[in-house]
Structure formats: C-alpha cells, structure tokens
N, C-alpha and C positions, 0 to 999 in steps of 0.2 A: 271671591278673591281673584281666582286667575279667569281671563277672557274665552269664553268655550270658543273656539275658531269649527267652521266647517270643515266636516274630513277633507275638501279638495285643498284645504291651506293646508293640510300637514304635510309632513315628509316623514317618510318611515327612512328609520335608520336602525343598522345591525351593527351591535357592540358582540364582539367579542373579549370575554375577560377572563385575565390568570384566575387559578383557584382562588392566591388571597385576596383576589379585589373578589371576586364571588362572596367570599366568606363575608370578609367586611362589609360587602352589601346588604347580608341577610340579615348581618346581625345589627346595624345601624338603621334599617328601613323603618322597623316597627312591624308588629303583625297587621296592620290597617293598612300599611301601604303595599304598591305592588313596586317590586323593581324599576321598571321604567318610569313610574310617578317620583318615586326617589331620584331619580336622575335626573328629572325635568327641574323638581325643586333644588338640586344641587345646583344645579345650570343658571337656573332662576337668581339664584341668592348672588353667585357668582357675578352674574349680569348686572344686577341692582348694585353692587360691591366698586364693579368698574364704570358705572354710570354716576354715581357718587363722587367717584376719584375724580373721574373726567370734568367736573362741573368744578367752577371754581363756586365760591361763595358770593354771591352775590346781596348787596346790600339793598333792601326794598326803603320807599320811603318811609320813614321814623325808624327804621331799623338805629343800631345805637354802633357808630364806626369803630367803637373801641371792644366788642366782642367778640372779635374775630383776633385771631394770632401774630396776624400782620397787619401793624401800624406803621402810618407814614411818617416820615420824619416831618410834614409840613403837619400833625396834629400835636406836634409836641411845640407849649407856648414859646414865646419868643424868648424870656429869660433863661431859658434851660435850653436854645439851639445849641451851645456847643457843649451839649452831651445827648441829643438826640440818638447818635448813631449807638449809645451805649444803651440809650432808652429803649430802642429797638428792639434792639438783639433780647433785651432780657424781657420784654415784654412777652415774645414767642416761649420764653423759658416758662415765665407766670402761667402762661396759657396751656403750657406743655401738661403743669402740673396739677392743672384743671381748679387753679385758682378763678374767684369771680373776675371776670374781666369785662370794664363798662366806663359808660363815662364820668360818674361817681365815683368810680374806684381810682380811677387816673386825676382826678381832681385831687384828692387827698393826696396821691402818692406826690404829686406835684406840688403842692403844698409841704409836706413835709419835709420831699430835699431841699427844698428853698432854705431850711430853717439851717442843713449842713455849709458848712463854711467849703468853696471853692473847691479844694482838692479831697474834701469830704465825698462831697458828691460822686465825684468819679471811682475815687475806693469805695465807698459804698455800691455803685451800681456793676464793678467789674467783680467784687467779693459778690453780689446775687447773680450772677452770671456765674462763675465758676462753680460756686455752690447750690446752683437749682435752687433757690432762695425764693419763696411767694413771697414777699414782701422785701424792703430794703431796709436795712438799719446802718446807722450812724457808727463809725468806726473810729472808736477811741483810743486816743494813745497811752500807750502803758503808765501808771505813775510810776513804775522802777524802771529808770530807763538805766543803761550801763554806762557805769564810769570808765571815763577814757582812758585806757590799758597803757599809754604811756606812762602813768603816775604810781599805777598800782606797783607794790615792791618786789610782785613775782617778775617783773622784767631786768631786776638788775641780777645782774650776771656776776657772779666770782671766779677768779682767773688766780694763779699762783702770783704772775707774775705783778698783775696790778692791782688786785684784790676786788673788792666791789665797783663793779662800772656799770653806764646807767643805759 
C-alpha cells in the first residue's frame, strides 16, 4: 500500500507531545503499530482527506451529469426554465440526503411537476427545499377553507347605547 522511499528521501522529524496526546497515542495505535507509523498514517488519511476536497468532481465521458450535486440550470428542460433556480437549489438538497441522483431519476421528477398546475410547482419545490424533502409532492389546498370572518356573528358587537352593530 504505501510507496517504500529510500532512506536519503526521508526526513527525520522530532515530536515532542503533552502526556495526553502520549496517552491517546498509545491507546489508539494498536499493539501492531509503532508510534511514529501511527502518525504517518494519521498524516496519510489527512492528506488523501484534502486531496479529495481539492479536486472538484470531474465528469469522465458516459459519466451521467445529473449525479453529482450541482446541476446547471441549462439541464433543466425548457418547459420548467422558470423554475430552474428552484430546481437547483433542491437538487443539492436531494443529494445532501443521499437520494439516487441520475438521469432517470430527473426524468421522472420532471415529468411529474409537469402534471402540477403553475403555482403548484413552485409550492411544491420551495416546500422540498425547506423540508429536505427527497422527492417533491403536489400541494394540496385544504377542503375546509375558512369563512370570511366578516359574516360570522362573533363580529357584531353590543353596545348599551346601540345595541347590536355589525
């Protein structure tokens, strides 16, 4: 696994360490390992961890553009541009939550909002944005909607002098 280098590539270096990192050393190494082997692969992990970070993602050919977390607003079809920017955002959300993300899976979703009316769609994708939502659902309006509070008879008011008013 690791590259043996000739001793003239190495560099000796002297750690000195507080008791509790000593301790934490001894007792995290394993009896197989020796201290400074522990530290190399600390080192190690660490390096692989920010060579990682450093690299973006890069898409190879046949790679599938929609598995990755960030999608461009020029893959979202042309009937749904002006919700793009909302497709976006919750797309990173999808992915956050370690939902399948692909080009099959964006087909469907795209098909589906089609079927929500106009302002459906935008409630529906700012309601899975809010709520980390893997998937989008259709936002229904209540059947009990409320009666308009002017009518109701808790608004008229009795008075001494004019008695019920409205």
């Amino acid at each position: 696994m690791y590259t043996n280098y000739p001793m003239s590539d190495k560099i000796k270096v002297a750690v000195y360490l507080d008791p509790e990192l000593n301790d934490f050393l001894e007792k995290n190494k394993g009896e197989e390992l020796k201290k400074s082997q522990y530290i190399r692969t600390i080192l190690r992990k660490e390096m692989r961890m920010k060579q990682n970070k450093a690299k973006p993602k890069q898409l190879t050919n046949g790679s599938d553009p929609f598995a990755s977390s960030v999608i461009s607003p020029n893959m979202i079809p042309g009937d749904l541009k002006e919700y793009a920017d909302l497709i976006v955002e919750w797309w990173a959300v999808r992915h956050r939550n370690k939902a399948t993300c692909s080009t099959s899976v964006s087909e469907r979703i795209f098909k589906k909002l089609r079927t929500f009316p106009p302002q459906g769609k935008k409630n529906a994708l700012e309601k899975a944005i809010a709520g980390g939502w893997k998937d989008i659902y259709e936002i229904k309006e209540s059947k009990f909607t409320e009666e308009p509070k002017n009518n109701h008879p808790a608004q008229r008011v009795f008075t001494a002098k004019g008695g019920f008013e409205s």
